[in-house]
Steps between C-alpha positions, in 0.01 A plus 500: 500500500711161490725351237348146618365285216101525477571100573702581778234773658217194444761307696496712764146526520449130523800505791297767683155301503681216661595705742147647575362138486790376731384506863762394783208378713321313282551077469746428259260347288293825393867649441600243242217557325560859512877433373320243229298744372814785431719185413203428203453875379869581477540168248179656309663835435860325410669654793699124522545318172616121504605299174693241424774498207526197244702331727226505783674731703265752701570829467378758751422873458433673809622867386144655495472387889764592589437833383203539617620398840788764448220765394311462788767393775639816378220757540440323898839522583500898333196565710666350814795694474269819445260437771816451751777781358728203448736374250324189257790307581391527877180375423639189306727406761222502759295344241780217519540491894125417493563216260718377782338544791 
């Protein structure tokens, strides 16, 4: 079981179909709409919040993304280090030497 928030696990859920829908080979185009699509559902279930404070400031919450993000980065980089007998730390630093490459 997790201690995520149900928002959080929704999160993740939303995060995971935009991976599914994401396809390297594809134009650009039909990924943008994929990424439009996640971008749209994640405002609908409140996992960003934006308002502005009575001095017009904009205020931005991004805590339920970025736990559902954590939730789910989390569990892939669990399973990586499981498939491969290695530490989780390993994983994230390859993880970042990818980034880079």
């Amino acid at each position: 079981m997790t201690d995520a928030s149900p928002k959080s696990v929704q999160t993740a859920h939303v995060l995971l179909d935009l991976l599914a829908s994401y396809d390297e080979h594809e134009i650009s185009e039909v990924n943008h709409r994929a990424a439009g699509t996640a971008f749209e559902r994640l405002n609908e279930i409140g996992a960003v919040k934006a308002s502005r404070t009575d001095d017009d400031v904009l205020s931005i919450d991004i805590s339920e993304l970025l736990g559902g993000f954590g939730f789910v980065g989390g569990l892939l980089v669990n399973a990586l280090a499981s498939k491969y007998g290695i530490d989780r730390l390993d994983v994230i630093a390859s993880l970042r030497n990818q980034l880079e490459a």
